[in-house]
C-alpha positions, 0 to 999 in steps of 0.5 A: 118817473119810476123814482117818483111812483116808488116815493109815493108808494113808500109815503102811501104805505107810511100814511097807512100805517099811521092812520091803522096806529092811530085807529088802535091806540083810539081803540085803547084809549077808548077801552082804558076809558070804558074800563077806568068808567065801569071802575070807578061806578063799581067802586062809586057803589062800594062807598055808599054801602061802606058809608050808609053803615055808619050810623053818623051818617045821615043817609044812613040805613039806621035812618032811611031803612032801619028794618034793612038791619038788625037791632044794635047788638045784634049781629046781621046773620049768614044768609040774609043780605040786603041790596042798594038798588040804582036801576036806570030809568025803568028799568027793573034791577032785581039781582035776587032773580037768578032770570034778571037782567042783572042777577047776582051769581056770585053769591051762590058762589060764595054760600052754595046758594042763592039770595033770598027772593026776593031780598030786602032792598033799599034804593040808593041814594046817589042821584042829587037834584035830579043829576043821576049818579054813577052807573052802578046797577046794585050794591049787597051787603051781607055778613061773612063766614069761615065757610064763604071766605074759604078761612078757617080763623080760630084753626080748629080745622073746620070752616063754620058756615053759619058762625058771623066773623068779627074784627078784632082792631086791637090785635088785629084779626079776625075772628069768632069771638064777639068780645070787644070786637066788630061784625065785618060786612062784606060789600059787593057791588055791580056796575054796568055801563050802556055799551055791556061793560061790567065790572064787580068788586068787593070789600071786606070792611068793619066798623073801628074805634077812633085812634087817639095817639096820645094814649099807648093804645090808641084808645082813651084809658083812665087812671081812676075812677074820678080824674080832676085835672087840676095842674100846679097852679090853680089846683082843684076843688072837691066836695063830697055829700056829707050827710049820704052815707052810700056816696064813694068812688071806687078804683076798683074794677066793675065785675057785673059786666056780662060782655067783659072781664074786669081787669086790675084796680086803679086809684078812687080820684086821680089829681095832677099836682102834688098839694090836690091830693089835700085838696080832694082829701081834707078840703081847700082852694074851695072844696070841703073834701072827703069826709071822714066817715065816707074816706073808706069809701074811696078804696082803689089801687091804694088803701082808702082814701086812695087819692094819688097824683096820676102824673107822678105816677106816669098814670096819665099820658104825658102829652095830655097834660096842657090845655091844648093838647086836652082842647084837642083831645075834645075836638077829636071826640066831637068830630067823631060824635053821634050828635052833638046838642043843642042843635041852635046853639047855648045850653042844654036841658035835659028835653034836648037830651032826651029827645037827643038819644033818643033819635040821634041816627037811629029810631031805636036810640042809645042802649047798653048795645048801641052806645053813642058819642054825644056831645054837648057844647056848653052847659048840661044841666040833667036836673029831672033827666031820670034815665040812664045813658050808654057811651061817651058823653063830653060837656065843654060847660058845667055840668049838673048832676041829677043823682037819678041819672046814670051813666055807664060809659066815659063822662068827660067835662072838658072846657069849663071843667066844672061839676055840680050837683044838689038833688036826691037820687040813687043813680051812679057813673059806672066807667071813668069820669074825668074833669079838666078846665082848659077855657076860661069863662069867655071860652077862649083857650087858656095858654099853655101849659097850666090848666084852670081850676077844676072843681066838683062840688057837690052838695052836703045832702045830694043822693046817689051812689057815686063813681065806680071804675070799670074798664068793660063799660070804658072799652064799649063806649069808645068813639067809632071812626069809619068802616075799615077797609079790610080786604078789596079785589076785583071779582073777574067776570066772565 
């Protein structure tokens, strides 16, 4: 008997054991699950602001609250953040209000002071048909001093409180500079679940070009000012205006640019095989050329007419030589593109344009301080579009020039690889114009590795000033990715 009650003492104390293991590990798991929640909604809060940044976005502030932000070009200051509001229910969410029920005490912590109160908000857009979203309660978002990342990034043994920070992507850094460069956000978003738990956490991010790592610095560069990419076989075609004695193509790098220092000359027209250097020249294989009147004109890296063969001369990417490679070079830029017209499909007028810039994600359309990637897929033809454009435009079609238009930037005609043009004007292309046939006339790819007949003709009386290379207008109107993450950690709550 004694035997028998000291066995069922030991299984007693067992059993209890393991009912008080099994009670702490449900305990732990219970936490690890609050903790991992409360995480993944602080974290859930993050993307959205990261991602309503971007103006591509369709959700983006430029669209659903364009006075959250400043106007492009112009930089978002110290001290004014606005906020991504996501109460639940009715309750009232207003971390301006150092006595609410979610203030945002970390600020002040940051700037020495508080928020503005109230500050400008914007509700969030998480909840989809009815469903509510992640339990995040707000999200801010503001831009960054040396002075509220305790930083001191141009050493000059101060740290400014006032001065917003930039991203430089090509070096990388940050900085003060606002060359060439992005404004970096910091994003800072608050989660709370029904049981207390909370969690803050915290970004740095900026907006960076897409990478295009066919070319060494993964930016699109350009071997002059007009770029006919022709190959071996089908050559090219070139036309100049005859009777329009202000019509060139310069090589030599644009100064007038207020935001950029111009760099080194590069050629007037760059070909890709050997015999288009007469074809653009003198005339052939359909085109009538230069002029001889005009052939000055045509000054670059090279004494005038300075056409060169930019694949001779390792000018041009080795890997962007075949159809292809240059179909895919297009495809990257539509994939990164502000817009991409018609909306349903065939040709574009110069009203699908307009009406294109001019509400392509953001009310204030494109300017000389918010340059776009716009696409176009299939023929555009400008005839009567009497204004001037900013960034990247591609045509997969013909493309008509109307000499009254304007384009500082990178026009690309990447498809049909064909340009026209007829009319009078006094317009220009300031930036890199580049022309490649890699479709035949039914669209569909050609093989590799000889590209199509490219030609741009022009005719003997059109107007307009021609092609003018700059290096500055090139770097402005690369494609943009996405907002960089630059920093993240989790800020201890207490």
């Amino acid at each position: 008997m004694l035997i028998a009650i000291f066995v069922l003492l030991l299984i007693s104390v067992v059993a209890i054991a393991l009912i008080v293991s099994s009670g702490t590990e449900s305990a732990m798991a219970g936490n690890y699950r609050t903790a991992t929640g409360v995480y993944y909604a602080a974290l859930a809060g993050l993307e959205e602001g990261r991602g309503r940044l971007l103006s591509k976005n369709s959700n983006s502030f430029q669209s659903t609250a364009s006075t959250l932000l400043p106007p492009p070009g112009t930089p978002l200051a110290v001290g004014q953040p606005f906020y991504i509001i996501n109460p639940a229910g009715s309750e009232t969410v207003a971390p301006w209000d150092p006595t609410s029920t979610y203030p945002d005490s970390q600020y002040n912590q940051e700037f020495a002071s508080p928020p503005p109160n109230p500050s400008p908000s914007t509700a969030s857009v998480s909840t989809v048909a009815g469903i509510p979203g992640p339990p995040y309660k707000w999200v801010r978002i503001n831009a960054v001093s040396e002075k509220s990342l305790n930083l001191d990034v141009d050493n000059d043994g101060s740290q400014d409180p006032t001065t917003p920070l930039y991203y430089d992507s090509t070096v990388p850094k940050l900085t003060t500079s606002t060359t060439n460069t992005q404004q970096v956000f910091e994003i800072t978003s608050l989660a709370v679940l029904p049981n207390g738990s909370q969690k803050l956490l915290q970004y740095l991010a900026a907006l960076v070009p897409v990478n295009f790592p066919d070319f060494p610095t993964g930016q699109l560069t350009f071997p002059a000012a007009l770029t006919i990419a022709g190959g071996s076989v089908n050559g090219v075609a070139y036309s100049s205006p005859t009777s329009n004695p202000s019509f060139y193509a310069s090589g030599v790098d644009l100064t007038s640019v207020p935001f950029c220092t111009a760099g080194l000359p590069v050629d007037a027209v760059g070909v890709f095989g050997p015999g288009d250097i007469t074809n653009v020249k003198t005339g052939g294989n359909g085109g009538t050329g230069i002029p001889a009147a005009l052939r000055p004109q045509y000054a670059g890296a090279t004494a005038a007419p300075d056409v060169a063969n930019v694949i001779l001369s390792g000018a041009f990417p080795s890997t962007l030589q075949t159809p292809s490679k240059l179909d895919n070079l297009a495809q990257s830029i539509m994939a990164n593109a502000d817009a991409i017209a018609p909306p349903g499909g065939g040709n574009a007028s110069p009203s699908d344009l307009t009406a294109l810039l001019a509400s392509v994600s953001n009310p204030t359309g494109m300017s000389s301080t918010n340059p776009m990637t716009v696409v176009v897929n299939g023929d555009l033809d400008l005839t009567g579009w009497h204004n001037t454009g900013y960034g990247l435009l591609l045509v997969t079609g013909n493309l008509n020039y109307d000499p009254d238009t304007s384009w500082q930037g990178i026009v690309l005609v990447i498809g049909k690889g064909t340009v026209t043009g007829s009319r009078s004007g006094s317009g220009e292309f300031d930036g890199a114009f580049f022309v490649a046939n890699t479709r035949n006339s039914s669209g569909i790819l050609l093989p590799d590795p000889n590209l199509g007949k490219a030609s741009v003709t022009f005719a003997t009386n059109m107007g307009g000033n021609g092609f003018r290379y700059s290096s500055c207008w090139i770097k402005a109107a690369q494609p943009t990715a996405n907002f960089k993450i630059l920093s993240f950690h989790e800020i201890p709550q207490p």
